[in-house]
Each structure stands twice: as structure tokens, then as C-alpha cells.
N, C-alpha and C positions, 0 to 999 in steps of 0.2 A: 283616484277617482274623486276623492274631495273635493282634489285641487280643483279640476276640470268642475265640479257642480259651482263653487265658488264662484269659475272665472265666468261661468254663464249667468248667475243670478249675478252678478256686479252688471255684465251685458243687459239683462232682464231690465232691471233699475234704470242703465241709460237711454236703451230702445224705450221703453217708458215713458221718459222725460222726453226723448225726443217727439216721441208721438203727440204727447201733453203740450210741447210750445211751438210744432209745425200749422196749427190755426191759419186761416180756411184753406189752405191747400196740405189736406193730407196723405203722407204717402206710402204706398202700401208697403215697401220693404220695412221701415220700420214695425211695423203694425206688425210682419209675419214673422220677422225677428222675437220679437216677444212672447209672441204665442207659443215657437216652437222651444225657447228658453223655460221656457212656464212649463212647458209642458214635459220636457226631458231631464230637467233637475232630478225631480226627486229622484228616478231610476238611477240614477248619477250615486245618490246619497244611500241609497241602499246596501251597494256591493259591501263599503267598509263597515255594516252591521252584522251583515252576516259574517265577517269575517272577526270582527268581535266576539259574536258568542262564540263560534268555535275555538277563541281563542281562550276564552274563560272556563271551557268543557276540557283542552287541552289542558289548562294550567290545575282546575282543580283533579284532574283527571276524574270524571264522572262520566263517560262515556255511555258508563251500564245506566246513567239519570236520564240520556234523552232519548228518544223515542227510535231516533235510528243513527247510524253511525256521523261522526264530524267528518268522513272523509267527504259525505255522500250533500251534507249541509250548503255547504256554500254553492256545491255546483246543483245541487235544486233550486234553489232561490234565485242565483245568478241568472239561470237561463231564462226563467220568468224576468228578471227585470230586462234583458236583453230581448226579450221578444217584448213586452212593453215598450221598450226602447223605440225599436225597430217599425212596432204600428203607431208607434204617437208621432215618429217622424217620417215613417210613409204617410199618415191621415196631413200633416201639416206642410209635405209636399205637395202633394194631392190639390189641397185646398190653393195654391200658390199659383194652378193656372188660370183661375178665374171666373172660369164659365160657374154659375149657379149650380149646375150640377155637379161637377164637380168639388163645390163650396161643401155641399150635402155630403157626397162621398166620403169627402175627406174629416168630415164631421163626426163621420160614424164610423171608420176605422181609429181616431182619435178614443172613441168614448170604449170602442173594443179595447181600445191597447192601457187606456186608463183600469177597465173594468177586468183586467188583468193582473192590472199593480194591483189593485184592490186583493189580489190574493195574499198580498201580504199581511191581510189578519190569518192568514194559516200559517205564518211563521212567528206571529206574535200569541199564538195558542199554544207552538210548540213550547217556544220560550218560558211562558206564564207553567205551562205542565214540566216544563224543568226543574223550574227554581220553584214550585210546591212541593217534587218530588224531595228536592234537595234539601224543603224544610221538615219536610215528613221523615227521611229518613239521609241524615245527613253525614257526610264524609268525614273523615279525619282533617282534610285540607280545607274545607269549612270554616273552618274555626281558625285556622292559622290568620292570628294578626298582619303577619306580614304582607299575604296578598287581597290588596283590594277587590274582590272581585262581587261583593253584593254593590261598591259603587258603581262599579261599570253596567253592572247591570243596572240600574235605575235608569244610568243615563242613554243605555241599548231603548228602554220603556218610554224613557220621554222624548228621543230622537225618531223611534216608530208611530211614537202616537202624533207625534208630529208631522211626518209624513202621509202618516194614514186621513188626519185632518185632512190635510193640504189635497190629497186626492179626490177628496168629496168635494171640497170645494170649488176644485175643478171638474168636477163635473155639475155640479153645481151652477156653476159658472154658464157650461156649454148648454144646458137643457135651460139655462134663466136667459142664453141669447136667443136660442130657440125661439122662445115666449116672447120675445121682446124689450125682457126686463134688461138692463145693460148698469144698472146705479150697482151690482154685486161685484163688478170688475175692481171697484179700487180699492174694497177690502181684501180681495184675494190678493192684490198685487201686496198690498200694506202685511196682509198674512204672512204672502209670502217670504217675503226680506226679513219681518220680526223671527221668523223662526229660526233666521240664523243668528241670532243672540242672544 
């Protein structure tokens, strides 16, 4: 799943520049290439999060620490980002035939399927009640030197809070074109690329 988020923000980057040096005839494939890159990344970057904690839940075997079983974990969170998925690229289809109204349509199943992702601070609430549990009342494998697992978690925290950014911003983005505003596109785009470094 990485890979694939990778090879589409690398896409992102280039539809970008393409857009940037096609002056005065601009053309719309580019344009909806990025959008729809922009817009399906993060869902892309989530699946291997969730499959981290569970993997950290396995390893310290703390099962009885999270709120409900790891079997049931990934495939709650999965589904949501596959339905996320699924309406940020029906809304950016949508928008692809042109008509104005359809522009709108596809506007507003976009901000549905973002305002979706967005549930991923209820996966980052689970996590956060995890690893308080685990400080409040801590395991034997806790404490073992040998497995790293409060760094992976950090980096579970900065990987989400980065995606959780990235989703505001797009929407952000969409309700500031709304309005007219269009100068918020090149920090989002700039956001977007720095976050993968």
C-alpha cells in the first residue's frame, strides 16, 4: 500500500509541474490527475498504520490493553478508508465530465469521502487509550529492551497526525475554492510532498 501511495504522490509532484509550466493553454487531464492523486494518497497511507498497531498489540501481547480485539482492528479502519477511498474517487470522477453541475456533485461526494477519513481521529483516540492504559498499568513485555515498540508508536502518532493534517487541509482547500480563494493550493501541494520526509 505504501508503495502505491509513493508512486501516486511522485504522479502528484509531476501532474503539478505539468500543470505549472502548460501556460496559457491549460489542460484539464493534468489538472484532474492531481486532484484525484491528492486526494487518494492518504487512504493509500493508512492501511500500513493500522496494521502497525496491531502489530505492536501482537508483539507486546496486550490484547486485554485495547478496547476491542486486533483481529477486528484493521478490518474496521480498512473499511473506512476503502469507503473513503471509493467516494473521493467516485466525487473526482464525477467532477471529470464537466458540466457545472456535475463540478458541484462531485464536490460534495469528495468532501463526504474526506469527511470520512476524518474518522480517523477515532482511531487515533483508540491508540492514545492504548498506550495510557499501557502506562497506567504496564505489561511484563513493556519493559523488555529488546522490542522497540514505544518507537514505532511515536512514529504510528506522527504518521496519523500527519495524515489527519493533510485531510483538513483538504478540505480546506475544497471549501477555500468554493470561496474563491485558490493562493491555499500551493501550500497544500508543498504540505503534501514534505510529509513524506
Amino acid at each position: 500500500m505504501a508503495y502505491y501511495a509513493a508512486v501516486l504522490q511522485a504522479d502528484l509532484v509531476l501532474h503539478t509541474v505539468c500543470c505549472r509550466q502548460s501556460p496559457p493553454v491549460w489542460t484539464l487531464s493534468p489538472y484532474l490527475l492531481q486532484t484525484l492523486f491528492l486526494l487518494l494518497v492518504p487512504a493509500l497511507l493508512a492501511a500500513p498504520i493500522y496494521i502497525l498497531l496491531g502489530r505492536i498489540i501482537f508483539v507486546l501481547r496486550a490484547e486485554s490493553h485495547f478496547t476491542f480485539s486486533k483481529k477486528w482492528l484493521t478490518k474496521t479502519f480498512v473499511k473506512d478508508d476503502v469507503l473513503s477511498f471509493f467516494l473521493q474517487g467516485a466525487g473526482g470522477g464525477i467532477q471529470t465530465s464537466g458540466s457545472l453541475e456535475d463540478m458541484k456533485n462531485g464536490e460534495h461526494i469528495i468532501v463526504g469521502g474526506i469527511s470520512v477519513q476524518i474518522f480517523f481521529c477515532f482511531f487515533l483516540i483508540k491508540t492514545s487509550a492504548f498506550d495510557l492504559k499501557l502506562r497506567r498499568y504496564p505489561i511484563p513485555r513493556c519493559h523488555d529492551s529488546t522490542i522497540p515498540w514505544r518507537k514505532h508508536l511515536k512514529i504510528l502518532y506522527a504518521t496519523s497526525s500527519l495524515i489527519m493534517i493533510r485531510s483538513v487541509l483538504r478540505l480546506a482547500e475544497i471549501f477555500s475554492a468554493a470561496m474563491g480563494i485558490y493562493y491555499i493550493r500551493r501550500y497544500i501541494y508543498t504540505f503534501s510532498t514534505l510529509s513524506w520526509f
